[in-house]
N, C-alpha and C positions, 0 to 999 in steps of 0.2 A: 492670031493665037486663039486656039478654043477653048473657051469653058466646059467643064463639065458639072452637069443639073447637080444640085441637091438632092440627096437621097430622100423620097416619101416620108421616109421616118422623122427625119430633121427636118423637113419643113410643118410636118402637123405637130412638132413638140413648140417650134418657133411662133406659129397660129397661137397655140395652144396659149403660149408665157407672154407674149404679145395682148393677146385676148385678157386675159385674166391682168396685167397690166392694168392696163385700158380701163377697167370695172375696179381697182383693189381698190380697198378705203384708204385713204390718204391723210397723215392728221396735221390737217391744214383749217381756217377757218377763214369765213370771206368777210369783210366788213360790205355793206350798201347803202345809201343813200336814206333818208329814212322820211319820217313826217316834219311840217314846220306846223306846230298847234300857240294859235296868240294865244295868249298868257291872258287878254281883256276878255276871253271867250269862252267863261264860265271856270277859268283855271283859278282865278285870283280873284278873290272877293274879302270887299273890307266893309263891317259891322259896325253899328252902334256908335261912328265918330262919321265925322264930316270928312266927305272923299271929292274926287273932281274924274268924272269920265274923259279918260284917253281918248284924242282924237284920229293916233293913228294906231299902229296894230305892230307888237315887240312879240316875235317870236321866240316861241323855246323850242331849239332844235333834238334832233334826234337820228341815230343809225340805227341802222338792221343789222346784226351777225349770225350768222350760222349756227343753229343750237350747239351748247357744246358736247350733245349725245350723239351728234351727227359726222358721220366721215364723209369725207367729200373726195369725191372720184373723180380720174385725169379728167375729161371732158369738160366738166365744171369750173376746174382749175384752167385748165386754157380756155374757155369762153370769158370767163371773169378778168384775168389777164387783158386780151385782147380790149375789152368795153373799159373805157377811160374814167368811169365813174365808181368801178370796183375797184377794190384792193383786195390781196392773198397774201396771207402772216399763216406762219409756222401755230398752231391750236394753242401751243404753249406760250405763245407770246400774248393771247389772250385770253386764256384760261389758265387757273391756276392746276395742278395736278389734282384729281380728283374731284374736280368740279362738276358737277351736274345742273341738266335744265330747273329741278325743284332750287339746288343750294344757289344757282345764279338769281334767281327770279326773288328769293327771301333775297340774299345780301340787295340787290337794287331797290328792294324797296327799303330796307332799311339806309341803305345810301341817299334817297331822294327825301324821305322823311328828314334827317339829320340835316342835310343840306337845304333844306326849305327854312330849319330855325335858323342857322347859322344866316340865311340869305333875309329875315327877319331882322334878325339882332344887326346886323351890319347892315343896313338899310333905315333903322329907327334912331341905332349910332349916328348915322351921317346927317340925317335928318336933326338932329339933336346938337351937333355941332356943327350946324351949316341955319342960322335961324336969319340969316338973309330969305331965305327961301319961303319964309311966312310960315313955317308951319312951329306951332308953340307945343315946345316940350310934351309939357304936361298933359298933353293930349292925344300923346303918343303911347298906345298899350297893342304887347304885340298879341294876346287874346281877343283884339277885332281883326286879324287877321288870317284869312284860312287858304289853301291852295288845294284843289283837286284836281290832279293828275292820274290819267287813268293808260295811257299809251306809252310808258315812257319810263323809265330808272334811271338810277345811279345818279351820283353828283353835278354832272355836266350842266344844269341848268339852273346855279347856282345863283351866277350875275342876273342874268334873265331874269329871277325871280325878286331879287332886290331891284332893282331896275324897276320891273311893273309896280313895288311896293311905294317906291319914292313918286313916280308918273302920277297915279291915285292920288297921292297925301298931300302931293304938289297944290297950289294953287294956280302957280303961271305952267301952262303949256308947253311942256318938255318935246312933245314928236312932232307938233307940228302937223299932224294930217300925214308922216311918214312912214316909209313901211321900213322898220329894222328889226333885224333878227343878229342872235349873235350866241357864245357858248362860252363854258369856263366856270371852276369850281368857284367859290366863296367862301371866307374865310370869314369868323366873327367880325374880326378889323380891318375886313373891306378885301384881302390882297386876294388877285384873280389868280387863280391856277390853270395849269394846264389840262387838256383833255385827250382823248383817240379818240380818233376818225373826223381831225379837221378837216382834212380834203372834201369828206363825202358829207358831210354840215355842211360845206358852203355848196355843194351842189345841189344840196334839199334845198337851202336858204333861194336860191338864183333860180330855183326850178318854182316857187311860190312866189317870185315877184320881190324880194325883197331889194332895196337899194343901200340898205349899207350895213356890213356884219362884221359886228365886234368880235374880235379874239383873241383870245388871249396873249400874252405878249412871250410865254414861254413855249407857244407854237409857231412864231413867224417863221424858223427855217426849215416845217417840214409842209408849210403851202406850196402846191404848186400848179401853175397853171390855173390860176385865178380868174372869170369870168371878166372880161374888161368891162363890163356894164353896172358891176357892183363894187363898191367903195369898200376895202376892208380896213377896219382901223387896231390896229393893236392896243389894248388895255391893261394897266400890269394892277390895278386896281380899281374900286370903287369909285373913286371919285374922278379918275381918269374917264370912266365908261359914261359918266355925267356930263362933265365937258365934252365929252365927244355929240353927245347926241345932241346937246344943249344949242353947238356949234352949226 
């Protein structure tokens, strides 16, 4: 049987739709792996009350995403695909409708600010109802306590930030000389929420060396492909995320 060619015409309109394909903006958005910055390393600092230097190092994690001024064209999308450490979601799963790089960058800093008192008050809480632990009340004010974060928004690093508070105020030796990193909102009364882009947190976590990463307990069914060489432990709260590390 013979073919007969395509006419000139229809193959430069097929280049042509093909081509332009290929380049169109696409509203898609990529999440990536992001930084692991310890929380003992100039993030958390406690004033004017008696504190106890951490001997190992509690990471507060972080992802990369795609600005949301940005389209991203096929190419991008299937490299990203392909590489086991990216993800690709639909723009609108991660951006609200008219969202911009100015209005994303305000809302996260007012998300990490709010979350740093919440991760205060429920950390001075537990501290307050836990005086096994030596630390006496009344000498707890959460005005000696500051966080500067300068890479990084939104809520995500909520635990983390309670976590390094109690480490400090501790008197016995909570890490042990260990490297843990971990993620998840906080709530005044300790309860750990969930976050995006657990995948690509424990890849940052495992790409810095850490050996065991708390997460929240309302993301266990979307890990996947977990590094075998890091412990991850699910936390549905504060005092959960204490026994664990304690252990």
């Amino acid at each position: 049987m013979r073919y007969s060619q395509l006419p000139r015409a229809v193959v430069l309109v097929l280049v042509v739709f093909f081509g332009i394909a290929l380049v169109a903006p696409l509203p898609f958005a990529i999440v990536m792996p992001g930084n692991a910055q310890n929380i003992f390393d100039k993030i958390l600092t406690v004033k004017n009350q008696k504190f106890y230097p951490a001997t190992g190092r509690l990471d507060l994690m972080s992802i990369r995403v795609t600005n949301p001024n940005t389209w991203i064209i096929g190419p991008e999308i299937l490299y990203s695909w392909i590489k086991n450490d990216e993800a690709v979601y639909p723009r609108s799963a991660i951006y609200p409708p008219g969202t911009t790089a100015a209005k994303e960058k305000k809302q996260a800093t007012v998300d990490m600010t709010s979350s740093q008192s919440r991760a205060i008050d429920a950390s001075l809480t537990y501290l307050a109802m836990h005086p096994e632990l030596g630390v006496s009340a009344q000498l707890l004010n959460s005005h000696n306590i500051a966080f500067d974060v300068k890479r990084t928004g939104g809520p995500s690093g909520g635990m983390i930030f309670a976590l390094g508070v109690i480490e400090l105020l501790t008197p016995s030796d909570l890490l042990h000389g260990r490297h843990i990193s971990g993620t998840g909102t906080i709530a005044a009364d300790g309860r750990v929420g969930p976050i995006g882009g657990i995948n690509e947190k424990i890849v940052a976590a495992h790409r810095a060396g850490a050996e065991i990463f708390l997460a929240p307990a309302g993301n266990a069914r979307e890990i996947s492909n977990p590094p075998a060489d890091l412990t991850i432990i699910f936390v549905a709260n504060l005092a959960d995320a204490v026994r664990a590390i304690q252990k």
